[in-house]
C-alpha positions as CSV (number, residue, x, y, z in Angstrom):
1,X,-11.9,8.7,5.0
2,X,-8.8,8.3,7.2
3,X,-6.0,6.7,5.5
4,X,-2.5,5.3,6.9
5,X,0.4,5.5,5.1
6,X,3.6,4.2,6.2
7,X,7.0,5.0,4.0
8,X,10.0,3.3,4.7
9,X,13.3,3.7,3.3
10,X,14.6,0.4,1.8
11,X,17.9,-0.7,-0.1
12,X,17.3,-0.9,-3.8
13,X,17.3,-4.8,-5.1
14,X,19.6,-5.6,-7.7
15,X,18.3,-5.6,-10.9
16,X,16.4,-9.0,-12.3
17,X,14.0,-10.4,-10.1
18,X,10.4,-9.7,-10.2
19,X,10.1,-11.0,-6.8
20,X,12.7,-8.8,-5.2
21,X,11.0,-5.5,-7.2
22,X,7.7,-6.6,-6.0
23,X,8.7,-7.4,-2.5
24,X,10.9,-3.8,-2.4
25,X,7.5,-2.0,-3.1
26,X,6.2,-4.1,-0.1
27,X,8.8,-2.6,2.0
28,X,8.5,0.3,0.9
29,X,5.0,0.8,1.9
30,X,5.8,-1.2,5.3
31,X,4.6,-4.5,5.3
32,X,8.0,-6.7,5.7
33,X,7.8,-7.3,9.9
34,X,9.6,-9.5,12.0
35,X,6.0,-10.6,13.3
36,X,5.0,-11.8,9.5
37,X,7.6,-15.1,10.0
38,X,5.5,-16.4,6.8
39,X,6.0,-13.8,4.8
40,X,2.1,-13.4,4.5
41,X,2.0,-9.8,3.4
42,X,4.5,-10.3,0.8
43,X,2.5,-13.5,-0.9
44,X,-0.8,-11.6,-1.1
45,X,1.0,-8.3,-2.4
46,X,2.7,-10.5,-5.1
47,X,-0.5,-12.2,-5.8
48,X,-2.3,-9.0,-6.1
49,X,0.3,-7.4,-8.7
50,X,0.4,-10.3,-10.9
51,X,-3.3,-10.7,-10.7
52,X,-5.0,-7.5,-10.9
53,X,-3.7,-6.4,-14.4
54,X,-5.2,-9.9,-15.5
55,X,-8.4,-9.5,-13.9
56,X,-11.0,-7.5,-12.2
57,X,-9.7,-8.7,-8.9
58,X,-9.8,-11.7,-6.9
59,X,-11.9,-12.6,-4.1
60,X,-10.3,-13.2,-0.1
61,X,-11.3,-16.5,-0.7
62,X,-9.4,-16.9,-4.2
63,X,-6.5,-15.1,-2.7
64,X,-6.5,-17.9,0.5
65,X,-6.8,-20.8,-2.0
66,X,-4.1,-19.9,-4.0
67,X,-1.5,-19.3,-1.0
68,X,-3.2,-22.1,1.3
69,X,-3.5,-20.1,4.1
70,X,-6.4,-18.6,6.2
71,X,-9.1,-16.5,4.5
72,X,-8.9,-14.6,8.3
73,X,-4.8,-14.0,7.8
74,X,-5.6,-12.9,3.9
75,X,-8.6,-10.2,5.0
76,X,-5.9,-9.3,7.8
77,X,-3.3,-8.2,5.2
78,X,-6.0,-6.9,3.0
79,X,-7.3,-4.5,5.3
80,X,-3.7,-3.2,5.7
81,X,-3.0,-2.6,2.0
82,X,-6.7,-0.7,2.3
83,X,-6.0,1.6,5.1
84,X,-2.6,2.4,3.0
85,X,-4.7,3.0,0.2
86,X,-2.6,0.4,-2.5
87,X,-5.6,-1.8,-2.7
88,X,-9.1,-1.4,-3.4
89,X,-12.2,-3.6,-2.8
90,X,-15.2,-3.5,-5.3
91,X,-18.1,-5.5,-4.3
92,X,-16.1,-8.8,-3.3
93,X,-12.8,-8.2,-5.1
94,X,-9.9,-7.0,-4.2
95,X,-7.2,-5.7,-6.2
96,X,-4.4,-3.0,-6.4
97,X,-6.4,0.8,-6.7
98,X,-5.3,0.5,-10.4
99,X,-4.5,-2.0,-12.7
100,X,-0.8,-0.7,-13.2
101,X,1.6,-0.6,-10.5
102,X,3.0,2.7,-11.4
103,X,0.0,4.2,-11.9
104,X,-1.3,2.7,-8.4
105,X,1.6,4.0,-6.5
106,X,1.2,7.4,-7.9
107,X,-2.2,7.6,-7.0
108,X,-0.8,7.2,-3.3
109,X,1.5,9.9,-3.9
110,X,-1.0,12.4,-5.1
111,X,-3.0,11.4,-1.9
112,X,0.2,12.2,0.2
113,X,0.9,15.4,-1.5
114,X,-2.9,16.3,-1.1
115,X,-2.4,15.4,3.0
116,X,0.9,18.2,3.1
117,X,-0.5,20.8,1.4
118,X,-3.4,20.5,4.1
119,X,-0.8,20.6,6.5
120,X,1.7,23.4,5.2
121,X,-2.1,25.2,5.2
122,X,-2.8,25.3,9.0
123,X,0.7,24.9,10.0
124,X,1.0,28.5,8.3
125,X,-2.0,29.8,9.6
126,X,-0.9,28.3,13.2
127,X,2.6,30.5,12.4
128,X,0.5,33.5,11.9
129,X,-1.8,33.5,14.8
130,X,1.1,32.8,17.0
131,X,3.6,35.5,15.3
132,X,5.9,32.8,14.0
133,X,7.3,33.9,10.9
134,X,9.2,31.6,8.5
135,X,11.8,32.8,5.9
């Protein structure tokens, strides 16, 4: 399974707004654009983090009603949050890949660490075919 994940490097908010933390983690993982001019990303994000330690998920439909937007514009965004590997769909319902945050976003960062440790692997068996020796 091929998986996309962005990083990005945001300013810290200040401390005391929900809405500013979860939004931060949405920039972290890329999905603030100039091209989102309705913030659409960021509502179903927020939705999904208050939601999923409450439930077993919500469906795109669900997700649609609550922010009265398109259930195409919702499965959009969720498909990006998929490909990242922050949200999961079982059967119908989509929520965050665990029910904490935290625990979500270090899930991603075991899946990262697995992805450059693959790397440093043939990059160093690359070096040694080629006679390029790192110290």
């Amino acid at each position: 399974m091929a998986i996309r994940i962005l990083i990005k490097r945001v300013d810290t908010p200040p401390t005391g707004s929900l809405k500013d933390d979860i939004d931060f983690v949405c920039k972290s993982f890329g999905y603030f654009s100039q091209r989102d001019k309705q913030d659409t990303a960021g509502k179903i994000f927020r939705v999904l983090v208050r939601e999923t330690c409450r439930s077993e998920g919500l469906t795109s439909d669900q997700i649609a009603g609550q922010l009265e937007l398109t259930r195409g514009a919702i499965v959009h965004h969720l498909n990006s949050f998929i490909d990242a590997g922050i949200v999961i769909r079982q059967r119908n319902l989509y929520r965050l890949r665990n029910k904490c945050l935290q625990k979500s976003i270090e899930e991603v960062k075991e899946d990262i660490d697995r992805i450059f440790a693959e790397m440093l692997k043939i990059a160093n068996e690359i070096d040694n075919q080629l006679g390029n020796f790192y110290r």
